[in-house]
C-alpha positions as CSV (number, residue, x, y, z in Angstrom):
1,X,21.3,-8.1,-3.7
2,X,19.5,-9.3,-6.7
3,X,16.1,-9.8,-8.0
4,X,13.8,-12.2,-9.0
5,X,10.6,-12.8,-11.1
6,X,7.5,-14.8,-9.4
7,X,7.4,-16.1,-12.4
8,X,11.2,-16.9,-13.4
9,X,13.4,-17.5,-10.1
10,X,16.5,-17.9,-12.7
11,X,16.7,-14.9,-14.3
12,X,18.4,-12.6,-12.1
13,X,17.8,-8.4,-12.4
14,X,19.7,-5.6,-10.4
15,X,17.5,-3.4,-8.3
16,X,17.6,-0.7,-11.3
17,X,16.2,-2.9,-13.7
18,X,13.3,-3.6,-10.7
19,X,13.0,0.3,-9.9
20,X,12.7,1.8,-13.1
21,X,11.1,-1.3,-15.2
22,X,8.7,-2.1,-12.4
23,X,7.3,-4.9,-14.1
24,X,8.7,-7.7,-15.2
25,X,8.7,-9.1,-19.2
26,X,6.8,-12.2,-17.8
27,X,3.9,-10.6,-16.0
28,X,5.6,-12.2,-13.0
29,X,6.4,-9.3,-10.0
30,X,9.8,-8.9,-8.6
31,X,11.2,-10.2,-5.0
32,X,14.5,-9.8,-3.4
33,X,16.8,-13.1,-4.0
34,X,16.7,-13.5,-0.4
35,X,15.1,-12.0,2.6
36,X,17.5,-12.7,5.7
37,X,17.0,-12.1,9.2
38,X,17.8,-9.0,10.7
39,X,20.4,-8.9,14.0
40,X,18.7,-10.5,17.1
41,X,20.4,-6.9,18.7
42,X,18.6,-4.9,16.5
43,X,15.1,-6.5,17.9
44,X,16.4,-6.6,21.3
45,X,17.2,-3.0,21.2
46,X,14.7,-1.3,19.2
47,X,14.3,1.1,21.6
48,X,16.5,3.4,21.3
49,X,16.3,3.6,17.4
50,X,14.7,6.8,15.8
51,X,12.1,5.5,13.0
52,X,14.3,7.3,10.5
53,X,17.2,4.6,12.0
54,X,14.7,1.7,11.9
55,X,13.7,2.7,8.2
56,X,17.7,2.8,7.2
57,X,18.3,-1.0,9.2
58,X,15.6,-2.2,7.3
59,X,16.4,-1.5,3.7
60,X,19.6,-1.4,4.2
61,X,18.9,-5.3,4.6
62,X,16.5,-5.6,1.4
63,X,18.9,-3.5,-0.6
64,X,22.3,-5.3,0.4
65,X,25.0,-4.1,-2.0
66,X,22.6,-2.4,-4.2
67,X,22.9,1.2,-3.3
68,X,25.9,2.6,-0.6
69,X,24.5,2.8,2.8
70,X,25.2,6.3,3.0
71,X,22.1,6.8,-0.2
72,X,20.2,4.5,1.9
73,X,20.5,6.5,4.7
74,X,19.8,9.3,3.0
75,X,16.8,8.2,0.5
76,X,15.1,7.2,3.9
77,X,16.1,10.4,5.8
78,X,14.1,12.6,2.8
79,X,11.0,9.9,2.6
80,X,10.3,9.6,6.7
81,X,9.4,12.9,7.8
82,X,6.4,11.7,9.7
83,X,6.1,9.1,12.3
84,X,3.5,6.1,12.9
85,X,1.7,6.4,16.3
86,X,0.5,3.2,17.6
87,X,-2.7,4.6,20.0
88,X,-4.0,2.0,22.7
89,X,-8.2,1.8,22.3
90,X,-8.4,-1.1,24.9
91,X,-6.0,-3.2,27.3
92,X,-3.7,-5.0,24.5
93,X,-5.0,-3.4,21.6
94,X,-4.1,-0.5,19.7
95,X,-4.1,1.6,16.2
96,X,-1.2,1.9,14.5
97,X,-1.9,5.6,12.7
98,X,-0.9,5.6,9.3
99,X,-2.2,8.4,7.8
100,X,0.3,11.7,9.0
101,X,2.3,12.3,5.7
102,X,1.2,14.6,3.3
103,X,-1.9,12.6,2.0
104,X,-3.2,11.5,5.0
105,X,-3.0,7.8,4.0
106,X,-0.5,5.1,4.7
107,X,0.9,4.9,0.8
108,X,2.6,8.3,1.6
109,X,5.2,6.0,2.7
110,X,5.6,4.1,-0.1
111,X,5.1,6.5,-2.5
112,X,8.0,9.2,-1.0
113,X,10.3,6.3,-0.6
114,X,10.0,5.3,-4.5
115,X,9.8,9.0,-5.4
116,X,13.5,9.2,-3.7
117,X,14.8,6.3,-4.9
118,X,13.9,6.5,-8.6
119,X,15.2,10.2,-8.6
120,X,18.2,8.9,-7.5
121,X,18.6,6.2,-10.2
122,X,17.4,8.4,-13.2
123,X,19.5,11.7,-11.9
124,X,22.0,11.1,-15.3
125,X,19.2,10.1,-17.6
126,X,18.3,12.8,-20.0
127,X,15.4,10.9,-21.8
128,X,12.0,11.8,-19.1
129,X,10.9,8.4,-17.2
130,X,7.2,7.9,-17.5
131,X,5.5,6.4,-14.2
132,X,1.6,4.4,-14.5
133,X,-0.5,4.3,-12.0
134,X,-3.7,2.5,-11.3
135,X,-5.6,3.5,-8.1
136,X,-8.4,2.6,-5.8
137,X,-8.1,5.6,-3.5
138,X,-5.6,6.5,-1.6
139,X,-2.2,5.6,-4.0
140,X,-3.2,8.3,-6.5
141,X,-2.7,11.4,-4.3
142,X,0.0,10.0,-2.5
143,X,2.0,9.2,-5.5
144,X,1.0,12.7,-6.9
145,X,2.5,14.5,-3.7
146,X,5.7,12.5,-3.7
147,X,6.5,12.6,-7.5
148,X,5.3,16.3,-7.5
149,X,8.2,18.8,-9.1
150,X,10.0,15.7,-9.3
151,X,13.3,16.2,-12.4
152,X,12.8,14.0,-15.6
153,X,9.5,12.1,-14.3
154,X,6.5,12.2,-15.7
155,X,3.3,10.9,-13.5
156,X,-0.1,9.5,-15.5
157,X,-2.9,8.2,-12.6
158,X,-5.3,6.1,-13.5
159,X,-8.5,6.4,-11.1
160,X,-12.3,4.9,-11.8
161,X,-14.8,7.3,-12.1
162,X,-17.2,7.8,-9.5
163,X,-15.4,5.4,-7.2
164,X,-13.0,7.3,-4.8
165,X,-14.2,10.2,-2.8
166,X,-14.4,13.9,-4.0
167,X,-11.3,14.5,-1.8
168,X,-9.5,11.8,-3.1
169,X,-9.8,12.6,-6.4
170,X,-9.2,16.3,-5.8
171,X,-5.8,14.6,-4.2
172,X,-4.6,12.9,-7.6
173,X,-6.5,15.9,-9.9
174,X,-5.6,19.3,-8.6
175,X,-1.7,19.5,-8.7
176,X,-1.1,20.0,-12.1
177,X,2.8,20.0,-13.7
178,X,4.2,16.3,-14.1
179,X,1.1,14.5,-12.9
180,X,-1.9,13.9,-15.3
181,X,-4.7,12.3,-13.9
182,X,-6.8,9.8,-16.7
183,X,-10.5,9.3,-15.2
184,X,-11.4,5.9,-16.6
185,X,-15.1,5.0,-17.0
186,X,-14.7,1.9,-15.3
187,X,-13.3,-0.3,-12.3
188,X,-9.9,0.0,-10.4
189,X,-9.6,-3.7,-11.5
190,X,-9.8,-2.3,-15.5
191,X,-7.0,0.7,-14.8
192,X,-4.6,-2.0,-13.4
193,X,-5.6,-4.0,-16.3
194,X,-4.4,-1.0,-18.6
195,X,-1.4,-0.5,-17.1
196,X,-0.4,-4.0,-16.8
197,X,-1.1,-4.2,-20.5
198,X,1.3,-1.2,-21.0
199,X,4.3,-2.8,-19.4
200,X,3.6,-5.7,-21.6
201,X,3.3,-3.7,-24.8
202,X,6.6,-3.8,-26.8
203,X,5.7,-1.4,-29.4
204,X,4.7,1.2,-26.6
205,X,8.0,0.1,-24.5
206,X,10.2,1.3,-27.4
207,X,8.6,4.9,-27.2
208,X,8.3,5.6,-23.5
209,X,10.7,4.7,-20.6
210,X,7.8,3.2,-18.2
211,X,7.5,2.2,-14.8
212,X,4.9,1.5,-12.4
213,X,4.3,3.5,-9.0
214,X,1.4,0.6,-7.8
215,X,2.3,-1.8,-5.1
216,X,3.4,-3.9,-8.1
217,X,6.8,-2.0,-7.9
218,X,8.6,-3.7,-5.4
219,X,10.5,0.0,-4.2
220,X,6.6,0.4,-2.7
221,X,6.6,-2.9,-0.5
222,X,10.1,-2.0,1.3
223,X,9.1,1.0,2.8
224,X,5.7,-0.4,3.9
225,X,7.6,-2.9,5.8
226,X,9.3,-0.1,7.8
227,X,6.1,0.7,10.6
228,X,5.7,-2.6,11.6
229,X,8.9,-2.8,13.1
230,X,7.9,0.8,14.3
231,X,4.3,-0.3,16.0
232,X,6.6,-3.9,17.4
233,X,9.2,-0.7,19.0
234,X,6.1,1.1,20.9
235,X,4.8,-2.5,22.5
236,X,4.8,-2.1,25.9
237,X,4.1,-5.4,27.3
238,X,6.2,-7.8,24.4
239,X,5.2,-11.0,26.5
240,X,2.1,-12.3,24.3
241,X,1.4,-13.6,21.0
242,X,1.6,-10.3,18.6
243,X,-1.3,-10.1,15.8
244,X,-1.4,-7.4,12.7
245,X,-5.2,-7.0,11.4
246,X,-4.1,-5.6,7.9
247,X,-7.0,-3.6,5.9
248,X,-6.2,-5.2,2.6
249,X,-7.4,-4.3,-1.8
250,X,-4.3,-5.1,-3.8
251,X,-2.3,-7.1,-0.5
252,X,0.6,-4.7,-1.1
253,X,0.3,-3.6,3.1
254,X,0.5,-7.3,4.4
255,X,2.9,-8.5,2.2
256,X,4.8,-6.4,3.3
257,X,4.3,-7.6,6.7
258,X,5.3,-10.7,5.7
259,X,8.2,-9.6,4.5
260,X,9.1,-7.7,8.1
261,X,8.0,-11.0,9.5
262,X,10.5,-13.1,7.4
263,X,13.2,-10.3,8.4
264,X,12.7,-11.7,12.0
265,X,9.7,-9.8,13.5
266,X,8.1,-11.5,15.9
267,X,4.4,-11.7,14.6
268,X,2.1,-14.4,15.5
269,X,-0.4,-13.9,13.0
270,X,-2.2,-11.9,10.6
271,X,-5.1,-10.9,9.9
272,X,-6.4,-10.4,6.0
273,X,-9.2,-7.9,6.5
274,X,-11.5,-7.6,3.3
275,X,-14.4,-5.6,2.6
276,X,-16.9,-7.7,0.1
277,X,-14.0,-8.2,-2.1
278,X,-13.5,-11.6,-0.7
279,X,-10.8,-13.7,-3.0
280,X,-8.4,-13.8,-0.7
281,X,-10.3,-14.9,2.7
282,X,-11.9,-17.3,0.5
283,X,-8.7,-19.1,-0.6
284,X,-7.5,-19.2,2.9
285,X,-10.8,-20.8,3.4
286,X,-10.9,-23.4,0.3
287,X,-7.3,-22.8,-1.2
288,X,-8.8,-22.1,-4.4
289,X,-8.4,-18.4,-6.0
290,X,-10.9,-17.3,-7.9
291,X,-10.5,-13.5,-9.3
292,X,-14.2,-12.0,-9.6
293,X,-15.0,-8.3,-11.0
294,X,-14.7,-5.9,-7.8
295,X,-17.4,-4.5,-5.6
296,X,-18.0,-1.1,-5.1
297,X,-17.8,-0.1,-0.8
298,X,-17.6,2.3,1.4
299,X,-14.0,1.2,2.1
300,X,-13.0,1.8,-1.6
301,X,-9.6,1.3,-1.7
302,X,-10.0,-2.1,-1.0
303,X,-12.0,-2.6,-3.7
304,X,-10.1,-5.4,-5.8
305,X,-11.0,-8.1,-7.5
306,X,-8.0,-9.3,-8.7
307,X,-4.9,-8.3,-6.1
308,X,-1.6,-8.3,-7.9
309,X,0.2,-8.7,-4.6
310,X,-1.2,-12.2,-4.1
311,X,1.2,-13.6,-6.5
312,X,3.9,-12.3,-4.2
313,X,2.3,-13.9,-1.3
314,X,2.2,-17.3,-3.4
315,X,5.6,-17.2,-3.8
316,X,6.4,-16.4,-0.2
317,X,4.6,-19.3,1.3
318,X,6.1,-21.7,-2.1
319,X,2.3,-21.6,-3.7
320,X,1.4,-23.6,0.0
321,X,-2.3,-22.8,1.1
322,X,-1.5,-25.0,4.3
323,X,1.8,-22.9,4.8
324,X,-0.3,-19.2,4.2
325,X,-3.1,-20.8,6.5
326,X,-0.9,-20.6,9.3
327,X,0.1,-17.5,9.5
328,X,-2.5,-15.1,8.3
329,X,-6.4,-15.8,8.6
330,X,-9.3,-14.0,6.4
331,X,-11.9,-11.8,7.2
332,X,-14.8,-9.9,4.8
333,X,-17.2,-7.7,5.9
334,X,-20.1,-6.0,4.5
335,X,-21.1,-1.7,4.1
336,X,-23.8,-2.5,7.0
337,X,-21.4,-3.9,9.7
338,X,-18.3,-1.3,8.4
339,X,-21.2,1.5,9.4
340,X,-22.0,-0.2,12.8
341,X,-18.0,-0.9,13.6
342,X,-17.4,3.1,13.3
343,X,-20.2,3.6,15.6
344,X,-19.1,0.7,18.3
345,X,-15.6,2.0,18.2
346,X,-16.9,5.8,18.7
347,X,-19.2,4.8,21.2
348,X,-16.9,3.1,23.3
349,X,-13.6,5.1,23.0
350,X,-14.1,8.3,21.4
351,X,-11.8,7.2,18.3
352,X,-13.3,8.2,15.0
353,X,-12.0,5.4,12.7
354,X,-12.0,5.5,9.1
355,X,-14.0,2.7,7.2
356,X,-10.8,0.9,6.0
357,X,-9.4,0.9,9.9
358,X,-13.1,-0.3,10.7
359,X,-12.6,-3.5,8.7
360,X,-9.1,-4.1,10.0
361,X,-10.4,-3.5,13.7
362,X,-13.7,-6.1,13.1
363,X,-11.0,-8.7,12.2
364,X,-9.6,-8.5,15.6
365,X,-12.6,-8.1,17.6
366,X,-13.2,-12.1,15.4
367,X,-9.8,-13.2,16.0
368,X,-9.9,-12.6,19.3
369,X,-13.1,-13.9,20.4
370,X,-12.2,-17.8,18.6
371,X,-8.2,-17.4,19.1
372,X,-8.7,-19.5,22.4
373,X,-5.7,-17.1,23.9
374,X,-5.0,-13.7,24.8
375,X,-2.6,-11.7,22.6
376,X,-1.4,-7.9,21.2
377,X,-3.6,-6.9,18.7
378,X,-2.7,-3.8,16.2
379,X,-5.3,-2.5,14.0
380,X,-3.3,-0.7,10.7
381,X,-5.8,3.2,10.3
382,X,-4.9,3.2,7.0
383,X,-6.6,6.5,5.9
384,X,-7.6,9.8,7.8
385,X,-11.2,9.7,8.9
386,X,-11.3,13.4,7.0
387,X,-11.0,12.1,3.4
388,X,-14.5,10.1,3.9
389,X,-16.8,12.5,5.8
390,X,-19.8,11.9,3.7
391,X,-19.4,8.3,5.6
392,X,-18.1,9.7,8.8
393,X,-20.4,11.7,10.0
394,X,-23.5,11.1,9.6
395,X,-23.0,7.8,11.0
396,X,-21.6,9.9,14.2
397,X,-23.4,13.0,14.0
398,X,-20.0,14.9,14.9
399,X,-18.3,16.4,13.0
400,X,-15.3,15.7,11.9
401,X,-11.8,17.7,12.2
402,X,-11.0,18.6,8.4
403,X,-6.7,18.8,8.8
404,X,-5.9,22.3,6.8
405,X,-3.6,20.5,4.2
406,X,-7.1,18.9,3.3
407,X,-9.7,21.2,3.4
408,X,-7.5,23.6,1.2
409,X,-8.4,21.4,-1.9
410,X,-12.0,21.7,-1.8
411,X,-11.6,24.8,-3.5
412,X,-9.2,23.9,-6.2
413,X,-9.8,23.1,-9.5
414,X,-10.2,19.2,-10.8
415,X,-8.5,18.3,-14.1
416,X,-9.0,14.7,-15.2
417,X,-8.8,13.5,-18.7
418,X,-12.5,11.2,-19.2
419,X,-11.2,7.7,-20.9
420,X,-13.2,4.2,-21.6
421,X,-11.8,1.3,-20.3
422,X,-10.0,0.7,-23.8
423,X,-6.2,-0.1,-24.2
424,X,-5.9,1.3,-28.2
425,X,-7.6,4.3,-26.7
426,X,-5.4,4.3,-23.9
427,X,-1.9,3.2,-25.6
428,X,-3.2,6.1,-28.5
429,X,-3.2,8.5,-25.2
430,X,0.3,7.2,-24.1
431,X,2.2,7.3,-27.6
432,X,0.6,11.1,-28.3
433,X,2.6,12.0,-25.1
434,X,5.8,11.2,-27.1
């Protein structure tokens, strides 16, 4: 299997060059040369596949000749120690729970998958590779947790200050060793900016061996595209239309969907579920993108602007707004009706949803009332309910079960480096670490 460029299908890369350089020399991201249908047995037969099974099928397809199936097997084996629940909250609809790896949050998959695989490929390098990350939310800790400890990588997060919650940051601040965390007096739209601008920087190239643990690394989308075929495997009743309401920021979660849908996964439609941050429900809309400065929510890891992963989407439909239109519809909702969705759901069911699952679950409540037929709906929970309590509960006036491997942060100690949203100050940061 080889590698393209969004922005150069001819020049062809190997999945090293993809891993470790994460972004390519044309600001373009990187896709597999093709994405070919899995076996018709394999679908038929899901059932009696262990998720650590379906995760090997799966890249085993995206990574054709590129790694022997036995490191495959084995890079999967080390990254799926959890599972992905799908929970029924009403007759054909359910929550696929994302959030039981180590961070609570559904990039523990990605993350632990790239950490694997990029030990693997740098395990004879002697010069230290140096991953960038911009987060929202959620991506800091989990890359933080799966690079921890991790030989000859270095980890520098890039988080806006004041706009992820006190646990999240303490996620991405507290561990210390090979992961610095930069707080950036800014937007998450300005740290992707930075680091984009790094991969780009020649001068700064030369110095460091760089690459990129944001969705923008395509070793991030594979394993993503692993618990869709998981939630498709726990459908009891396969007979009707089957939607994915996908709580989207960067798109990195439902391009990947796409990607499991082009592997031969039966989905009907999905669902682009946006908080304020609107651009890409409005080009479905108009077909015209329009990148604005992101909106501060309650749902903050959606909060983008600007989503990389839209480029990859582009290039999966061939830049078609009618062809996109067909297959996923947009939805955006406000702070006010996140707030009354995490009441309604509590109210009815007893589920405490996190305000990222709330988005993704108003989606389908909209789909389903104008779809004009029944079908399976799965919401994506993205996050644990526990990392946003200071939303949580006093919306429900319950409180709200704190898992130990969370609380114990509270009391640890945050260590962030304060930074302007300036690249010579940043580059300046990067080349000192030389």
């Amino acid at each position: 299997m080889r590698f393209y460029s969004t922005n150069n299908p001819d020049r062809l890369v190997s999945l090293r060059e993809v891993v470790l350089e994460g972004l390519p020399p044309d600001n373009g991201l990187y896709m597999p040369e093709e994405i070919a249908p899995l076996p018709q047995a394999f679908l038929w037969d899901i059932e009696r596949y262990s998720f650590q099974e379906i995760g090997y099928e799966v890249a085993r397809n995206l990574l054709r000749d590129s790694l022997p199936d036995h490191i495959i097997y084995m890079l999967v084996e080390k990254a799926l120690t959890f599972d992905a629940p799908l929970k029924p909250l009403r007759e054909r609809e359910g929550v696929l729970e994302l959030f039981h790896g180590p961070t609570l949050a559904f990039k523990d998959f990605g993350a632990r998958f790239m950490a694997q695989l990029m030990a693997y490929l740098v395990r004879d390098e002697t010069r230290p590779l140096t991953i960038l990350v911009a987060t929202s939310g959620d991506t800091g800790g989990a890359v933080a947790s799966g690079f921890y400890r991790t030989p000859g990588i270095e980890v520098v997060i890039l988080y806006p200050s004041g706009k992820v919650s006190d646990l999240q940051e303490k996620q991405l601040t507290t561990l210390g060793h090979n992961i610095t965390a930069l707080e950036i007096a800014g937007s998450f739209d300005d740290c992707q900016a930075l680091v984009k601008q790094a991969f780009l920087d020649q001068s700064l190239k030369k110095r460091l061996r760089l690459s990129s643990a944001n969705s923008i690394n395509l070793a991030r989308l594979i394993p993503q595209s692993f618990y869709y075929f998981r939630a498709w495997q726990q459908v009891q009743d396969r007979s009707l239309p089957l939607v994915f309401s996908v709580p989207s920021g960067n798109f990195g979660n439902l391009t990947a969907g796409i990607m499991a849908k082009r592997m031969g996964l039966p989905v009907a439609r999905f669902l682009a579920a946006t908080n304020a941050n609107r651009v890409v429900p409005d080009y479905l809309q108009t077909g015209v993108f329009h990148p604005k400065t992101s909106v501060p929510t309650i749902s903050n890891a959606m909060d983008v602007g600007n989503p990389s992963n839209f480029a990859r989407m582009l290039d999966l439909y061939g830049h078609s707004h009618e062809a996109m239109q067909k297959e996923i519809a947009g939805f955006s909702y406000t702070d006010t009706q996140t707030c009354d969705a995490i009441k309604d759901i509590y109210d009815e069911t007893g589920y405490i949803m996190d305000p990222h699952g709330a988005v993704g679950w108003l989606a389908l409540q909209d789909y389903r009332a104008t779809a004009g037929e029944a079908c399976t709906g799965i919401v994506l929970e993205t996050a644990h309910p526990a990392k946003f309590l200071s939303v949580v509960q006093p919306l429900l006036g319950v409180e709200v079960e704190v898992p130990e491997r969370l609380a114990r942060l509270a009391e640890k100690e945050k260590h962030a480096i304060v930074m302007k949203a300036d690249y010579t100050t940043f580059q300046e940061y990067l080349m000192s670490r030389t």
